[in-house]
C-alpha positions as CSV (number, residue, x, y, z in Angstrom):
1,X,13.1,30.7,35.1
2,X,10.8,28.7,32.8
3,X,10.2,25.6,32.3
4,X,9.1,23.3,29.4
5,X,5.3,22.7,29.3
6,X,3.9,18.7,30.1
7,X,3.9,17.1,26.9
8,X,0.4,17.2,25.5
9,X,-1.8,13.7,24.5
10,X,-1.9,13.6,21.0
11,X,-4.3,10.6,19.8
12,X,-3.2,6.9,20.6
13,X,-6.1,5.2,22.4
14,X,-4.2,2.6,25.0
15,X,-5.1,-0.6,24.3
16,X,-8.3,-2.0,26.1
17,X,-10.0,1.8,26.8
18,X,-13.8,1.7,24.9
19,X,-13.7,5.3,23.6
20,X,-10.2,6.4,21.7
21,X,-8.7,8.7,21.9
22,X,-9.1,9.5,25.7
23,X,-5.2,8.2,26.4
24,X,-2.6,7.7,23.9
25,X,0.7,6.6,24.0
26,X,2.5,9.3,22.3
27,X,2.7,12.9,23.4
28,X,4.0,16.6,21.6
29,X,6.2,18.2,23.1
30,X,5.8,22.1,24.0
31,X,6.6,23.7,20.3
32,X,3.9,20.9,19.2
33,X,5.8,18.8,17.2
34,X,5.6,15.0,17.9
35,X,8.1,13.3,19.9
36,X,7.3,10.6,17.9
37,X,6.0,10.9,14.4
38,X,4.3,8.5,12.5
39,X,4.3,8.5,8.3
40,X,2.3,7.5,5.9
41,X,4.8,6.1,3.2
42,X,3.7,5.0,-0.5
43,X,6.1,2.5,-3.1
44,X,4.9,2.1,-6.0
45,X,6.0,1.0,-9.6
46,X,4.9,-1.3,-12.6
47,X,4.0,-4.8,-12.5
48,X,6.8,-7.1,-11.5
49,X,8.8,-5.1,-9.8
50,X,8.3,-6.8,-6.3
51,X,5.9,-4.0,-4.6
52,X,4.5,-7.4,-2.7
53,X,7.7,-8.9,-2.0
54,X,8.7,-5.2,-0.6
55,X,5.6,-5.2,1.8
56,X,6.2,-8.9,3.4
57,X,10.1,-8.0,3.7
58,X,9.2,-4.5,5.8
59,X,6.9,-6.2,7.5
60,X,9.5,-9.2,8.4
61,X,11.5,-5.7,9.1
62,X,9.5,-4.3,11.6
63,X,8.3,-7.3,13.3
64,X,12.0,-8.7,13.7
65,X,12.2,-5.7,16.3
66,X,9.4,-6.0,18.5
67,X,7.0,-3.7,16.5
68,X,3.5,-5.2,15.9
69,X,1.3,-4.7,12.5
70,X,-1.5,-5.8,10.4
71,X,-1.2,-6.6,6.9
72,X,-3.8,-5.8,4.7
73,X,-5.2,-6.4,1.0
74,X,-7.3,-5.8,-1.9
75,X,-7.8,-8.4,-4.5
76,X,-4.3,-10.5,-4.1
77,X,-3.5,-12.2,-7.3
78,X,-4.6,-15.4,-5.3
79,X,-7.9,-13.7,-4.8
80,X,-8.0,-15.4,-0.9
81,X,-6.9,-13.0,1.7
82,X,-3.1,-12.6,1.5
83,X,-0.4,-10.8,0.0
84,X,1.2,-13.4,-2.1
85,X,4.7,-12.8,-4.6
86,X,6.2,-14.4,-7.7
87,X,8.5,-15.5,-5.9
88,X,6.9,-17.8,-4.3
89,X,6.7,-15.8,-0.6
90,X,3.1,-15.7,0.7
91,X,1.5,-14.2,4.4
92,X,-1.6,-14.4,5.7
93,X,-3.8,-10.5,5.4
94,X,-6.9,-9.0,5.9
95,X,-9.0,-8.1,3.0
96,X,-10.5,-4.5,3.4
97,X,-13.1,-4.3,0.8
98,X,-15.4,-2.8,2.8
99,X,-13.4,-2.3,6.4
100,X,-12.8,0.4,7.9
101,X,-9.5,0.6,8.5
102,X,-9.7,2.6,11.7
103,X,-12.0,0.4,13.1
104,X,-9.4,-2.4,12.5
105,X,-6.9,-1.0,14.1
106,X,-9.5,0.3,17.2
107,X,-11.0,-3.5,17.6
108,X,-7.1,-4.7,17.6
109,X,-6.6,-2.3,20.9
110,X,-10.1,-2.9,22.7
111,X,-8.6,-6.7,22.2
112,X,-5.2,-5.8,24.3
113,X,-3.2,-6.1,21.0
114,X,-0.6,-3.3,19.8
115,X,-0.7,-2.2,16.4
116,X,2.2,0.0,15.3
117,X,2.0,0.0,11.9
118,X,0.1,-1.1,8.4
119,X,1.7,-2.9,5.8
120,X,-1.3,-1.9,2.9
121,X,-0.5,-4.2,0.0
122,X,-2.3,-3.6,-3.3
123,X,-3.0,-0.3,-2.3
124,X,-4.4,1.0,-5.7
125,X,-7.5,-0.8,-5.7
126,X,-8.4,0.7,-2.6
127,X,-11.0,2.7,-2.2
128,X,-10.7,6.5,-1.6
129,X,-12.1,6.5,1.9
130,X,-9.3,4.5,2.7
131,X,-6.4,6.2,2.0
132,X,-8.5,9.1,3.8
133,X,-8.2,6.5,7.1
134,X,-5.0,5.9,6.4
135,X,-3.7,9.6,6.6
136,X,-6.1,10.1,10.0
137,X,-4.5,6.7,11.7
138,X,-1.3,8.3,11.1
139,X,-1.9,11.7,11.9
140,X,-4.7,11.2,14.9
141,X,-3.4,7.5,15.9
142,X,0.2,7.9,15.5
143,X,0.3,4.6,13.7
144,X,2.9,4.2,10.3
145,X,0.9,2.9,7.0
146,X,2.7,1.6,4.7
147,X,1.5,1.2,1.4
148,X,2.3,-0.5,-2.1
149,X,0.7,-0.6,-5.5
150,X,0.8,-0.1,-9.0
151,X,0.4,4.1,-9.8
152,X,-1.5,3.6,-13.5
153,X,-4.2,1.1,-14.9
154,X,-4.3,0.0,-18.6
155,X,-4.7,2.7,-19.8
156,X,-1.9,4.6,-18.1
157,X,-4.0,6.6,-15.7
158,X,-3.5,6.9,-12.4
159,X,-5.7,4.8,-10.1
160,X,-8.0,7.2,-8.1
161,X,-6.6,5.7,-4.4
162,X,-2.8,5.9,-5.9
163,X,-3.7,9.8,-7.1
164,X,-4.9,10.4,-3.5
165,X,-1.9,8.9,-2.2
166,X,0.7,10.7,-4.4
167,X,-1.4,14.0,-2.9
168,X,-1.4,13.0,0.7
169,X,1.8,10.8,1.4
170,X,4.7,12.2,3.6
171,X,6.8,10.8,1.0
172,X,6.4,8.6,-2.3
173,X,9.2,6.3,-3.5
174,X,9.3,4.0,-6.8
175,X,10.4,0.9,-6.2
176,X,14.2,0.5,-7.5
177,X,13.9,-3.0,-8.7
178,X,13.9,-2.8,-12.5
179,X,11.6,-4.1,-15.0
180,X,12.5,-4.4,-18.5
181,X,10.2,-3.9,-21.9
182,X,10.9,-6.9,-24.0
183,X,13.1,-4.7,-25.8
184,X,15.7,-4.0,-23.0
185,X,14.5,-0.3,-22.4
186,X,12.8,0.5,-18.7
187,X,9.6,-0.7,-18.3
188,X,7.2,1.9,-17.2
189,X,3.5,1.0,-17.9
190,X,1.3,-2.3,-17.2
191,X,-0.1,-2.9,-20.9
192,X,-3.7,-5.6,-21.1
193,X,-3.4,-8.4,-23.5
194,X,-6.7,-10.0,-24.9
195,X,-6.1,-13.1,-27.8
196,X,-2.5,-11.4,-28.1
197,X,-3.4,-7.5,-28.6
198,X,-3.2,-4.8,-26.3
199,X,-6.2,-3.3,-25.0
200,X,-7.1,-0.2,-24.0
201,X,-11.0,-0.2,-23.5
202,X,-13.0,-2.1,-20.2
203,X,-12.8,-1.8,-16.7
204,X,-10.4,-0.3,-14.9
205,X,-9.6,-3.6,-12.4
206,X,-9.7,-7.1,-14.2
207,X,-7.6,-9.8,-12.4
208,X,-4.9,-11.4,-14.7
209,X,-1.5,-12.3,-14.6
210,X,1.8,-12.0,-16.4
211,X,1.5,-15.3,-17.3
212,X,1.5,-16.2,-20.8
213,X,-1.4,-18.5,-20.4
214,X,-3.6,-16.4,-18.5
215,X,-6.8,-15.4,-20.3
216,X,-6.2,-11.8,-19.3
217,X,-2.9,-10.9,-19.3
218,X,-0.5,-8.2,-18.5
219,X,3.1,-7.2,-19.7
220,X,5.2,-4.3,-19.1
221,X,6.1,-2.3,-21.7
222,X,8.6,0.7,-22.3
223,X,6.2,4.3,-23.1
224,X,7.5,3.9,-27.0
225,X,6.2,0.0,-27.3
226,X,3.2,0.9,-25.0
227,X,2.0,3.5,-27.1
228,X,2.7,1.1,-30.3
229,X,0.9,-1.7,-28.8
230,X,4.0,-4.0,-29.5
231,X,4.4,-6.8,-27.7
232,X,7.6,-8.0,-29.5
233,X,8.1,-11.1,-30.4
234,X,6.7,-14.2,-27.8
């Protein structure tokens, strides 16, 4: 007769212990797959689409049912740290430009506090080494990250963090919501408007809006108008 092995630590620290991983909360069973298996889950799509308003309502989600997260940001429209929407929904984050995000999620345990997920908002403009932490919190932590962002600048290129994400995610999903070109085809690329032409020269990140006043702005355009630099008529 045999008998199934003791299910093996895999990486969760318990909250309060100084050195993680030497207990965990989560365990692999004898075959060494994970009784419990965390993701790392990226939404993306064009501006608009409600990538923000998709991170506060998973994170509303998740909370609803006893599971505990951290929202996080980079450069939030509002430029203060918070994930807001268009909509007029807002939630306090954490601004990661230069965090660690495994260290966030370490101090959160030493504290007593659970964290079982990320909610990662503006997840393009991260940088690299992030989305490096994010796939080790998942895979060494057992903690879900969920992130949202746009996948191409300006100049319809991929950002560098959404590239890395597209290569390391356990699954990518574009946001369903639709956003419409000005002519009534999909709306597929974020186009720069400087004194009412499209631009396709400068820094990758400049903040602006999609706000008709805005001194940089953005608009969504279908690939044919995008590539036309027509902005219809406004």
């Amino acid at each position: 007769m045999t008998h199934d092995a003791a299910p093996i630590c895999l990486a969760r620290p318990l909250p309060g212990l100084e050195h993680p991983p030497t207990g965990c909360a989560a365990a692999r069973g004898v075959n060494g797959r994970p009784l419990h298996a965390a993701a790392l889950k990226f939404f993306w799509g064009p501006m608009d689409c409600g990538k923000s308003t998709m991170a506060l309502q998973m994170n509303y989600n998740h909370a609803r049912q006893g599971r505990r997260g951290l929202v996080t940001t980079r450069i939030d429209r509002s430029l203060g740290p918070q994930v807001t929407t268009r909509i007029g929904l807002a939630h306090s984050a954490i601004e990661v430009d230069g965090l660690d995000l495994r260290d966030l999620v370490r101090d959160a345990w030493a504290e007593g506090v659970r964290v079982d997920y990320l909610i990662c908002d503006e997840a393009s403009f991260y940088d690299l080494e992030h989305i490096e932490q994010m796939a080790e919190l998942v895979d060494n932590y057992d903690v879900d990250v969920y992130a949202f962002g746009l996948a191409t600048d300006f100049r319809s290129c991929l950002f560098p963090a959404a590239r890395r994400l597209f290569e390391l995610a356990d699954s990518v999903a574009r946001i369903q919501v639709e956003v419409l070109c000005w002519c009534g085809r999909e709306g597929l690329l974020n186009a720069r408007v400087v004194d009412g032409r499209v631009v396709r020269e400068g820094e990758q990140v400049v903040i602006g809006d999609t706000m008709d006043s805005a001194e940089v702005r953005y608009q969504v355009l279908c690939r044919r108008h995008y590539r036309a630099g027509d902005l219809g008529d406004r």
